[in-house]
VMD Tcl script that draws the C-alpha trace (Angstrom):
set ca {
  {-59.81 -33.83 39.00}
  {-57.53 -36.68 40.03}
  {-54.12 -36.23 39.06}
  {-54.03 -39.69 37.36}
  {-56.70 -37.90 34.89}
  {-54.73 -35.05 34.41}
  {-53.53 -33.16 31.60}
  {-51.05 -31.17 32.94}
  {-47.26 -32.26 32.44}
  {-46.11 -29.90 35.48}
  {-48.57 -31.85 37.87}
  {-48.22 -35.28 37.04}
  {-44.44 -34.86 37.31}
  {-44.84 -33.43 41.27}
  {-46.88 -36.75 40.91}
  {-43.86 -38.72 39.98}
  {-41.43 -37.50 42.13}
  {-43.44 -37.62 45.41}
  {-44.34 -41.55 44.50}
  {-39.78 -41.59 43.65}
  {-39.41 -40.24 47.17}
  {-41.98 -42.47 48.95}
  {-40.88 -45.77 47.49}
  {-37.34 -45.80 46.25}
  {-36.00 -46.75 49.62}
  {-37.94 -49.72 50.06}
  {-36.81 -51.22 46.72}
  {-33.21 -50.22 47.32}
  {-33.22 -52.23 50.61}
  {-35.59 -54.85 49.84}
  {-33.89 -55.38 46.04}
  {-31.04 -53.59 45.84}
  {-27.98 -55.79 46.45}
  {-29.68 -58.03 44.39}
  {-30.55 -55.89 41.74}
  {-27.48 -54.64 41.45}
  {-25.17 -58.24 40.99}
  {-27.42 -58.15 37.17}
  {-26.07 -54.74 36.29}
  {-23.23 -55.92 34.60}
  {-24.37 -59.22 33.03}
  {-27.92 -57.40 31.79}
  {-25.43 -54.18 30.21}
  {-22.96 -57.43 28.96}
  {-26.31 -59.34 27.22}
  {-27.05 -55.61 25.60}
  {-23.76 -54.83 24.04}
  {-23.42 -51.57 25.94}
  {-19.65 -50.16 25.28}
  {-18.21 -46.70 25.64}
  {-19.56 -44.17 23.28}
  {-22.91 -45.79 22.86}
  {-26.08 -44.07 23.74}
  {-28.41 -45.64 26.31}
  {-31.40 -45.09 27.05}
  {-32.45 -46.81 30.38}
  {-36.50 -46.98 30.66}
  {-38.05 -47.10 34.18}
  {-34.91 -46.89 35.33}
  {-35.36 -47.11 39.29}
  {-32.85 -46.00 40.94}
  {-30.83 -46.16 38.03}
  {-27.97 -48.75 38.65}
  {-28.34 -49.58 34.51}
  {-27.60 -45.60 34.13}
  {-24.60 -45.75 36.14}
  {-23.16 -49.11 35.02}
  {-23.70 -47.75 31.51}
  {-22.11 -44.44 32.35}
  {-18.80 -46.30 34.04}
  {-18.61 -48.10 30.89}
  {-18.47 -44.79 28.62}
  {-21.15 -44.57 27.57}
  {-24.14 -41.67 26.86}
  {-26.95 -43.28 29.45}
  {-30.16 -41.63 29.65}
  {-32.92 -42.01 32.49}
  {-36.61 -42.20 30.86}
  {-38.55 -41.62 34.34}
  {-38.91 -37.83 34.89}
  {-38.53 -38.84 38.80}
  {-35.40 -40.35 38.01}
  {-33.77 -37.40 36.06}
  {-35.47 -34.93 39.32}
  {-34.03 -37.20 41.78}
  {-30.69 -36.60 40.38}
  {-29.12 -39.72 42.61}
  {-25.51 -40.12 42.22}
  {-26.73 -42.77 39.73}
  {-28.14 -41.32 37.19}
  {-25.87 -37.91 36.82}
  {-26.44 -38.39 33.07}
  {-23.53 -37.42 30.47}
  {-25.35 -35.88 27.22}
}
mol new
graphics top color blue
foreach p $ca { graphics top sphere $p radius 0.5 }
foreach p [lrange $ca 0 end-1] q [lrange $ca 1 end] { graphics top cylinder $p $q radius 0.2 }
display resetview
């Protein structure tokens, strides 16, 4: 069985994270400087202060996570690959 048609939670993560590995650097250097000037203005539009819990969904290589986290507060990464990955980004408080 395809593991698109899968069941199993353990498999479709090892899913996940090998598509994470194989594609996250492209989008960093294709998108990534760009990506990264809307961090603050998207986190700005969204209210996000310190002590507020965030909850960043497909989250990439989570530059929301991290903008969120330097602002104080509690940021979460939805993607499985993103919380395995553990970048510098995304080391989540909470």
């Amino acid at each position: 069985m395809p593991v698109e048609q899968s069941r199993d939670p353990e498999r479709f993560t090892a899913f996940e994270l090998s598509g994470w590995e194989t594609n996250i650097g492209g989008y960093t250097s294709a998108f990534g400087a760009v990506a990264r000037q809307t961090v603050g203005p998207m986190l700005n539009t969204a209210g996000v202060t310190r002590g507020m819990r965030v909850l960043d969904v497909c989250c990439g290589p989570g530059m929301l996570s991290a903008g969120a986290l330097e602002r104080g507060a509690e940021a979460r990464a939805s993607s499985t690959a993103c919380r395995e990955k553990s970048s510098p980004m995304v080391a989540s408080r909470g």
